[in-house]
C-alpha positions, 0 to 999 in steps of 0.5 A: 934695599932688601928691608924696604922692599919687605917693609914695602909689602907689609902683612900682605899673604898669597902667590905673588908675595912669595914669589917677590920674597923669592926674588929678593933671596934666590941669586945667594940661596943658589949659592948656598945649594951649590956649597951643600948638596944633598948628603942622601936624597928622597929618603922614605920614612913612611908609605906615602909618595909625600913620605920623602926627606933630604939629608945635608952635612958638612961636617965630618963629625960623628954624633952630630945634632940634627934639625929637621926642616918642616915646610909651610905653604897653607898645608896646600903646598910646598916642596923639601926643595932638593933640587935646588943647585940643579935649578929647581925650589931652594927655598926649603932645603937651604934652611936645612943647608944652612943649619949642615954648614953651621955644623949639624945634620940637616934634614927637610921632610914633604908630608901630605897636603890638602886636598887628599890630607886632612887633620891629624895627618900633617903632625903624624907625618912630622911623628914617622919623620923623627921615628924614622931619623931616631932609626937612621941618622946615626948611620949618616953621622947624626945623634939620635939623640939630640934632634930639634925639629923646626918649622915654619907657619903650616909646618910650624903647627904640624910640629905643635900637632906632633907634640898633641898626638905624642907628648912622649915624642923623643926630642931634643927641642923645637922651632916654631915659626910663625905658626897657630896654636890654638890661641885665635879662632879658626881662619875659613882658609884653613877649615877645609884642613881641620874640618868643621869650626866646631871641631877646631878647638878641640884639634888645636896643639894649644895645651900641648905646646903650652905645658911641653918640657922640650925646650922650645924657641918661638919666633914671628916676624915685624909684618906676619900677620895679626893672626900670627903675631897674636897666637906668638904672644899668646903662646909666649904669655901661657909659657910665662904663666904656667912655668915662671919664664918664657922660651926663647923667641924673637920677634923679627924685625924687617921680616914678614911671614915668608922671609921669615924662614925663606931668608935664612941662609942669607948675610941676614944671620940673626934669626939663623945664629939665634936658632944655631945657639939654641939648637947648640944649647938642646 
């Protein structure tokens, strides 16, 4: 039922979409916050109100791999979600939650949005997050060491924007869902982040993701849309050519942009049990 309703929408993008795939995930999602709650809550990693990450673990471990959660929402919106057991946005953490119960540190960051954020602030706020994880996690069980940022659409090119302003970046490995790299032109939805179209191939992440040495698994879905899909292939095409093999990636089958990420931590374990080995193997 769940994948003919998502086949149902097709590549279709807005409010309404998100609130359908919402509906199909959130009687399990609540689920999911009520067995991970939040480990330590609206941690400051930088100045800004929007500087604020959660910390989820169930393992009693030490030195535990940690993956932090970079949201999308069109670099208009979203939330790191960690109220969900108390009733408020799962959609989030529980990627975050999922990866604690499959026995890492969990993390999801806010960074700054549209209107007051412009380019390059979104990628710079992924960089203060991993700085101040470095800094930190060890005293909440995590190896700063080993930690794989991961993130969808808008959060997806934020991650790709921190490899562009620092290549010398200190991590262990990087998800990225559904996002732009630079291999399609600019999209006027998103100019009033990036600025003139001029400027838009210049301030795209395209050469940085393509020659990086972090591990990386790449991934869109069946129904994203044709922008997505093609900046997928094209970035899964120039890894191929530059360094004679692919990274690990998935094209999702049954999925669409926001169930994406909004179904893991679901019964639907592919992508999840993909991105668990991976972060297993950095």
């Amino acid at each position: 039922m769940t994948r003919g309703a998502i086949a149902a929408m097709r590549n279709t993008l807005g409010p309404q979409v998100v609130e359908q795939v919402r509906a199909l995930f959130d009687g399990g999602q609540r689920e999911l916050a009520a067995r991970v709650p939040v480990l330590a809550a609206d941690c400051a990693y930088g100045p800004h109100e929007r500087h604020r990450l959660d910390l989820y673990r169930t393992s009693e471990a030490p030195g535990l791999p940690v993956v932090l959660f970079v949201h999308g929402g069109g670099f208009r919106l979203g939330d790191k979600g960690g109220a969900a057991s108390e009733g408020g946005s799962w959609q989030n953490a529980a990627f975050a939650r999922t990866m604690a119960e499959a026995g890492f540190l969990g993390a999801a960051m806010n960074y700054r949005l549209l209107p007051q954020a412009r380019w390059p602030e979104g990628g710079e706020d992924v960089v203060l997050a991993v700085e101040w994880l470095r800094a930190n996690v060890a005293a909440h069980g995590g190896d700063p060491a080993r930690i794989v940022v991961a993130g969808t659409s808008a959060g997806a090119v934020h991650i790709a924007s921190a490899l562009k302003l620092r290549p010398d970046l200190a991590l262990a490995g990087a998800v990225l869902l559904s996002g732009l790299y630079g291999y399609t032109p600019l999209d006027e939805r998103d100019e009033p982040y990036y600025g003139p179209n001029a400027d838009y191939p210049e301030r795209m992440p395209r050469e940085a993701v393509a020659s990086t040495a972090i591990p990386l698994f790449v991934a869109c879905a069946q129904y994203d849309p044709p922008r997505f899909q093609s900046e997928f292939l094209g970035l899964m095409a120039e890894r191929l050519e530059r360094h004679g093999a692919m990274p690990v990636g998935m094209i999702v089958p049954g999925h669409n942009h926001y169930s994406l990420a909004m179904h893991v931590g679901t019964s639907d374990r592919r992508l999840a049990d993909e991105i668990v080995d991976f972060v297993s193997s950095c």
